[in-house]
Structures are given as C-alpha cells and as structure tokens.
C-alpha positions as CSV (number, residue, x, y, z in Angstrom):
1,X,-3.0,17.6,13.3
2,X,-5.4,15.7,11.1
3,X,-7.2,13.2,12.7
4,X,-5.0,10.0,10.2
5,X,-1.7,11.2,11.2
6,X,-2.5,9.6,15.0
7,X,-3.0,6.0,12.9
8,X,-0.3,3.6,12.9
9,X,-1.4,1.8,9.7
10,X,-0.9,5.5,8.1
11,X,2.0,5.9,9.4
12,X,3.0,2.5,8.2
13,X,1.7,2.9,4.7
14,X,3.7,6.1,4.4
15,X,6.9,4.7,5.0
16,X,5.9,1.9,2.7
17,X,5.7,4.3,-0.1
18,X,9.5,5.1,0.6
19,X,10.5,1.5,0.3
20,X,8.4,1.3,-3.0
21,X,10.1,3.9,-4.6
22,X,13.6,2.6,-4.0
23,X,12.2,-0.8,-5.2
24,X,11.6,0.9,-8.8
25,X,15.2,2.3,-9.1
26,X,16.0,-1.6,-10.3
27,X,13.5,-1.1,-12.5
28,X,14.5,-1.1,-16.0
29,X,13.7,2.5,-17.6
30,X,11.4,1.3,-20.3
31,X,9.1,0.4,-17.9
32,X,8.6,4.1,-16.3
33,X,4.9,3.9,-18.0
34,X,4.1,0.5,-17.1
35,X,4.3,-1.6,-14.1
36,X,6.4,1.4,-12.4
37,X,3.5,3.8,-12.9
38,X,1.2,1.3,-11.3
39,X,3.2,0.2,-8.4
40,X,3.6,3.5,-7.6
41,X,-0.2,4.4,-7.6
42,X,-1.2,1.9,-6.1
43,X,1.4,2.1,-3.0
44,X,0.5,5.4,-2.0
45,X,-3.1,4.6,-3.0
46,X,-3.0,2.7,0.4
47,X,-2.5,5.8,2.4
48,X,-4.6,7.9,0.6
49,X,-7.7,6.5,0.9
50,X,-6.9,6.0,4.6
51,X,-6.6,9.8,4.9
52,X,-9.7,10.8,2.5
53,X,-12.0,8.1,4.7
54,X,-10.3,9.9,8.2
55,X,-12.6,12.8,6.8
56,X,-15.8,10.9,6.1
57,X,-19.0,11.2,8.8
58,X,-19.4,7.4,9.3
59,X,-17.4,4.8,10.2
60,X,-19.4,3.0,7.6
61,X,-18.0,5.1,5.0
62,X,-14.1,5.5,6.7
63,X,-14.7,1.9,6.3
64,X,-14.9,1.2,3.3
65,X,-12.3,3.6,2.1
66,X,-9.9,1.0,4.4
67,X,-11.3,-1.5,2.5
68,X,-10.3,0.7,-1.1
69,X,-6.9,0.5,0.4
70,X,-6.6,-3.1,1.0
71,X,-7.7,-3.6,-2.6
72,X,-4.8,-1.3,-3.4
73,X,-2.2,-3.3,-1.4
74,X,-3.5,-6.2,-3.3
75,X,-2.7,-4.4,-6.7
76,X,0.7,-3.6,-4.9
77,X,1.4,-7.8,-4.4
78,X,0.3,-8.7,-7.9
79,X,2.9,-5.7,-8.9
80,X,5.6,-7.3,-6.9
81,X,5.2,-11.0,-8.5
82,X,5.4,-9.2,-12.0
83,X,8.7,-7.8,-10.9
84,X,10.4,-10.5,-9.6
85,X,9.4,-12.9,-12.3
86,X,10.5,-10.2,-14.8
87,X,13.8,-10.4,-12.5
88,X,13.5,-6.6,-12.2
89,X,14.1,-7.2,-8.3
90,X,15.7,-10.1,-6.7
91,X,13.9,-13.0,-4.5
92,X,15.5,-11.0,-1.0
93,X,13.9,-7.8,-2.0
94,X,10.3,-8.9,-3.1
95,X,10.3,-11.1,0.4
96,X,11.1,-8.0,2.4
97,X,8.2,-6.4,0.2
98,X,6.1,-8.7,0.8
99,X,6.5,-9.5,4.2
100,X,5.5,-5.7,4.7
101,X,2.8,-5.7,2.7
102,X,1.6,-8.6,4.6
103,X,2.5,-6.6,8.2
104,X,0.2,-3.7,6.2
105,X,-2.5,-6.2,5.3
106,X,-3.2,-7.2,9.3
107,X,-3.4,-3.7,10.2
108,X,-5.9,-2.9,7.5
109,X,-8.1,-6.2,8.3
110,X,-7.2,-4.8,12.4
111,X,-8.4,-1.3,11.7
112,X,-11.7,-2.2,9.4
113,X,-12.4,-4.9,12.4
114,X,-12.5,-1.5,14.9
115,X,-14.3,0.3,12.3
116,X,-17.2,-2.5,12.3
117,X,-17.7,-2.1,16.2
C-alpha cells in the first residue's frame, strides 16, 4: 500500500473525481475541448498532487504539493460558476458540487495545517 491511500482527503478527492465526471455528461458536446477538458484536469489534479507529494522527503515539500492541490480545487470552483451560468448544470447540482468542494477545501487547509507541525 502506498503511503496516500491511508489519507482521507485522497480518498475524498478520488471519489470527487467520480462526481465530476457525471457532472460533464450535461455538458453540451461542443464543449469536450473547453471547460470539460479543464474541469476534468483540474479535479483529478487535486488527488494527484496529493499522491506525487506522499513520495516527497520533506513535509515541506508534501506541503506544498497540498497546497498545488488546493489551487486546483480552486480552478475546479471557478469551473463550476462557468457551468451553471452557462446553465450547463442546474443550481441543485453545482450546490452539491460545491458544497463538496468546500468539505475538500477543509481537509486540504486540515492536512497542510498537520504538515506545518
């Protein structure tokens, strides 16, 4: 087992990915290349940078790979406004998006907290 598997914000990220990728189905096809593509990268952005920072010596330096990923949920929000102002999801979906991405946001700040001590 790889020492980020044990971490709940991982974990948490992971499954986030999931709900991203049934977000896009709504998503008109046109927009594959666009705001698609970058919602995408940037959600499972989050968990990889997580996992690449698991492997670093330091905590300084798993740190700020956390810190890469909170960026990247960041890009994920700003994704989610676009969409629902586009009306390429509906008000009840980007609220449960966002509400996760804020559960996800907590963790990060929790977990880059425990990395500073």
């Amino acid at each position: 087992m790889f020492k980020f598997e044990t971490l709940d914000v991982w974990k948490e990220a992971v499954k986030f990915v999931s709900e991203i990728y049934g977000l896009i189905k709504k998503f008109p096809n046109w927009e594959t290349f666009n705001l698609t593509s970058q919602l995408t990268r940037a959600a499972v952005s989050i968990s990889l940078n997580i996992a690449e920072g698991s492997g670093r010596k330091s905590k300084k330096d798993f740190q700020r790979f956390v810190q890469v990923s909170l960026g990247s949920l960041n890009e994920v929000v700003t994704c989610l406004y676009i969409a629902r102002d586009q009306k390429y999801i509906d008000p009840k979906d980007f609220d449960e998006a966002y509400g996760r991405c804020e559960r996800i946001s907590k963790m990060l700040y929790g977990f880059i907290n425990y990395l500073e001590r």
